[in-house]
C-alpha positions as CSV (number, residue, x, y, z in Angstrom):
1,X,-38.6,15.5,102.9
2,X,-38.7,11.8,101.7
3,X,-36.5,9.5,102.9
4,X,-34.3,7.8,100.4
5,X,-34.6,4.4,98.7
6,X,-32.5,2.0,97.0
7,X,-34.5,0.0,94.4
8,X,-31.9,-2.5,92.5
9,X,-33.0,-4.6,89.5
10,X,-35.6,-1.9,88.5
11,X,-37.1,-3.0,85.3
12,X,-39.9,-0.8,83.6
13,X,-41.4,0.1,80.4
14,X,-42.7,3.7,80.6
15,X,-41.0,5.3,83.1
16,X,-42.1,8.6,84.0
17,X,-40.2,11.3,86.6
18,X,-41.6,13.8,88.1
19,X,-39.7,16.9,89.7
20,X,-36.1,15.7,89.7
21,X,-34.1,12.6,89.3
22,X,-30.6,11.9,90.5
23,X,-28.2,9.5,89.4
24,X,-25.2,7.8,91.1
25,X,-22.7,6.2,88.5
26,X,-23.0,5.7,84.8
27,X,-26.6,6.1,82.9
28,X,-26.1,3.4,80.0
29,X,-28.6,4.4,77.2
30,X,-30.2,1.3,74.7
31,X,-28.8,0.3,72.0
32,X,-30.1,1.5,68.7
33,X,-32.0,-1.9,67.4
34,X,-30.5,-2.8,63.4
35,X,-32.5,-4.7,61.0
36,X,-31.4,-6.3,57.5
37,X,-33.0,-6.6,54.6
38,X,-30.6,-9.9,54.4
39,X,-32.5,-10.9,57.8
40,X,-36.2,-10.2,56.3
41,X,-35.6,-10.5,52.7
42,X,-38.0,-8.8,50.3
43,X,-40.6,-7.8,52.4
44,X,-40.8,-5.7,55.7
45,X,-43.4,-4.3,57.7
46,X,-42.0,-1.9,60.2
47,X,-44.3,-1.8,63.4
48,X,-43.9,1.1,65.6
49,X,-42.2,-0.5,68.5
50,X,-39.3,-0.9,65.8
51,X,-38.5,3.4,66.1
52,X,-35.7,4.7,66.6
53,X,-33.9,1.8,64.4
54,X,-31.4,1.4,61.6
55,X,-32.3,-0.7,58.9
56,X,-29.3,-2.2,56.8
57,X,-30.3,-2.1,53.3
58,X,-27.6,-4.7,52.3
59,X,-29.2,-6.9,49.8
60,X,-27.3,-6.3,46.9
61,X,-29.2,-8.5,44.4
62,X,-32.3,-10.2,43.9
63,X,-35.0,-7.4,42.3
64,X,-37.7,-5.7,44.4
65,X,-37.2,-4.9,48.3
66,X,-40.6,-3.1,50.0
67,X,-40.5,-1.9,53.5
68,X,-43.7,-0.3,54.7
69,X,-43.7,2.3,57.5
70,X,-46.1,1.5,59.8
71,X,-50.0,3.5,60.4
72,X,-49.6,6.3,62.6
73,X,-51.8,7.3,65.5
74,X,-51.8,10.4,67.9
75,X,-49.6,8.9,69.9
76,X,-47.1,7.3,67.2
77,X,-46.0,10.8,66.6
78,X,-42.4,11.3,66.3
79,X,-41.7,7.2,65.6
80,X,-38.7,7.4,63.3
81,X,-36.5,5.6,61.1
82,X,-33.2,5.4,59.5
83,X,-32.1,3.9,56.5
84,X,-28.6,3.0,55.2
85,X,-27.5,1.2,51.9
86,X,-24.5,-0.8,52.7
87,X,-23.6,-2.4,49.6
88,X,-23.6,-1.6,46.1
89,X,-26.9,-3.1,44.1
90,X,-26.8,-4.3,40.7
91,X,-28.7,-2.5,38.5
92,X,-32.4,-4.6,38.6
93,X,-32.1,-4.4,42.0
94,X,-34.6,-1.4,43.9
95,X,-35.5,-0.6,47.5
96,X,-39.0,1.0,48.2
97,X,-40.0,2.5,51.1
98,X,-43.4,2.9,51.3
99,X,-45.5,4.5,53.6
100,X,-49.0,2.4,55.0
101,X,-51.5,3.3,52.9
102,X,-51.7,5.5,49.7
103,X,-52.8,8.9,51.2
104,X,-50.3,9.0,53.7
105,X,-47.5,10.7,52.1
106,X,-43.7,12.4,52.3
107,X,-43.2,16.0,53.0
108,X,-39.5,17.5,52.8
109,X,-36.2,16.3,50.7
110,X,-32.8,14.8,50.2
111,X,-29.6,16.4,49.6
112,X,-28.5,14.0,46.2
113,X,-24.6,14.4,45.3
114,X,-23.2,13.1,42.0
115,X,-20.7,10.7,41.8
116,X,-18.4,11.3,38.9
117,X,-16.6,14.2,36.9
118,X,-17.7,17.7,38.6
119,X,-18.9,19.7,36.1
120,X,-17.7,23.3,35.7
121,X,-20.3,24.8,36.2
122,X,-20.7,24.3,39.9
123,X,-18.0,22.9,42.0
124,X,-19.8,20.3,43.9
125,X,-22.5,19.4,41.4
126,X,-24.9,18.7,44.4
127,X,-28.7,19.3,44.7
128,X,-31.2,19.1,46.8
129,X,-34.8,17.7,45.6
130,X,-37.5,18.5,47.2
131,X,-41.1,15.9,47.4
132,X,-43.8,17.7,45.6
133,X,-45.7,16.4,48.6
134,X,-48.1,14.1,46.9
135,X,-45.3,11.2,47.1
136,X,-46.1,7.6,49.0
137,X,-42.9,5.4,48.2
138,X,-39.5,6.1,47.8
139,X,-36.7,4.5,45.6
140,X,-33.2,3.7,45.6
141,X,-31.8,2.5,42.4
142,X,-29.0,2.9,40.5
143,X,-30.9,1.5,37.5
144,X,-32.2,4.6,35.7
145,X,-30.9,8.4,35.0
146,X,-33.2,10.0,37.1
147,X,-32.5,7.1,40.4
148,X,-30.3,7.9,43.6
149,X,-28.8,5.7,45.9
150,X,-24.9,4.4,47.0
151,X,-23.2,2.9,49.8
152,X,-23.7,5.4,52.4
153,X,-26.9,6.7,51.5
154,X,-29.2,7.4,54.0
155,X,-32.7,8.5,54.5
156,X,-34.6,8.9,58.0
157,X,-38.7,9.2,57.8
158,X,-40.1,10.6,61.1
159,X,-43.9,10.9,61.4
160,X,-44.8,14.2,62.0
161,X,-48.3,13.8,61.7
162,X,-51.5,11.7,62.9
163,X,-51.7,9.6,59.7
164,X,-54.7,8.0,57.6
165,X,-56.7,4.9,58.9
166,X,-57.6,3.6,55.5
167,X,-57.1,4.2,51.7
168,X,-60.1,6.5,51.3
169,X,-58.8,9.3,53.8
170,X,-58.0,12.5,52.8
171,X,-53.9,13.0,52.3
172,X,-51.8,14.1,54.9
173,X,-48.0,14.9,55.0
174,X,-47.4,12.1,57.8
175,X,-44.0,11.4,57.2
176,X,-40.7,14.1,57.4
177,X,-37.7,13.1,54.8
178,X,-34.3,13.8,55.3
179,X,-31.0,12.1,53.8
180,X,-28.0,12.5,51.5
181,X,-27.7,10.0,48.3
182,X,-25.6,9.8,45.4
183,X,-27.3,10.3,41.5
184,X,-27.4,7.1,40.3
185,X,-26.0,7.1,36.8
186,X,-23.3,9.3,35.0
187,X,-23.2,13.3,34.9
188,X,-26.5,14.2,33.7
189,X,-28.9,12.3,36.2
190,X,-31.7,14.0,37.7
191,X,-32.4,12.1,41.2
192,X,-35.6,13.3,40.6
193,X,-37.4,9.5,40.9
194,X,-35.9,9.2,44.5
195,X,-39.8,10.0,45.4
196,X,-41.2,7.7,42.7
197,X,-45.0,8.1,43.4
């Protein structure tokens, strides 16, 4: 049997353990890394050392916000993000998230739940929309009948996929969607733009 050792200080980053491990005292885990659109403004290009974050969509005015998930290689796989709307937007303003290049695309859906009278016909007026899987960019806006978004909404993209290298690929469902939103207008909205193209 080994003998034991006591290493202090130990800083590393791709630790791998083979067999077993035993800790003595607490195991602190990281922190989950938040970024804000009021930090980078109208444009954001997440890189994949960024997964695993939170990004504050709390830019309430100003038009157009694009954030562009990162290209995604063999060993990307399972890089993720979440995103949260943390203020209300007036109604020109609309945040895109779009995926790297124009063949990689969405696969899955978000639950979208309206935000006003219930009708009678069903007692939480809530539905779920499905991407027809042939959607790059997705949009949060209150500014149209079929838009989604709120304070509170959330969506997390996780890459699921090896994705394209280059425009002219083939398409491939790279990126898993999940979320909740609210419909973005009165009774009557569809959601349905919330994967715009």
């Amino acid at each position: 049997m080994a003998e034991k050792s006591c290493v202090k200080d130990l800083s590393t980053q791709n630790l791998e353990v083979k067999k077993s491990c035993f800790l003595n005292g607490k195991l602190q885990g990281n922190k989950i890394p938040i970024l804000r659109a009021t930090d980078f403004g109208s444009l954001k290009n997440l890189d994949v050392s960024e997964s695993g974050s939170i990004i504050l969509l709390d830019f309430s005015s100003g038009g157009e916000i694009s954030i562009y998930l990162p290209e995604i290689t063999s060993n990307d796989i399972g890089v993720n993000y979440t995103f949260i709307q943390t203020v209300d937007v007036d109604y020109n303003t609309n945040h895109y998230i779009r995926t790297k290049y124009n063949n990689d695309k969405f696969v899955g859906g978000v639950k979208l739940l309206h935000d006003g009278t219930v009708s009678t016909n069903n007692d939480t007026n809530a539905k779920n929309f499905v991407s027809s899987n042939n959607k790059k960019i997705i949009l949060l806006s209150g500014s149209k009948s079929s838009s989604a978004e709120g304070i509170g909404c959330y969506i997390k993209c996780v890459a699921i996929l090896e994705g394209n290298t280059s425009s002219t690929s083939d398409d491939k469902l790279v990126w898993a969607v999940t979320g909740q939103c609210t419909i973005g207008y009165s009774y009557g909205g569809s959601g349905s733009s919330i994967f715009y193209r």
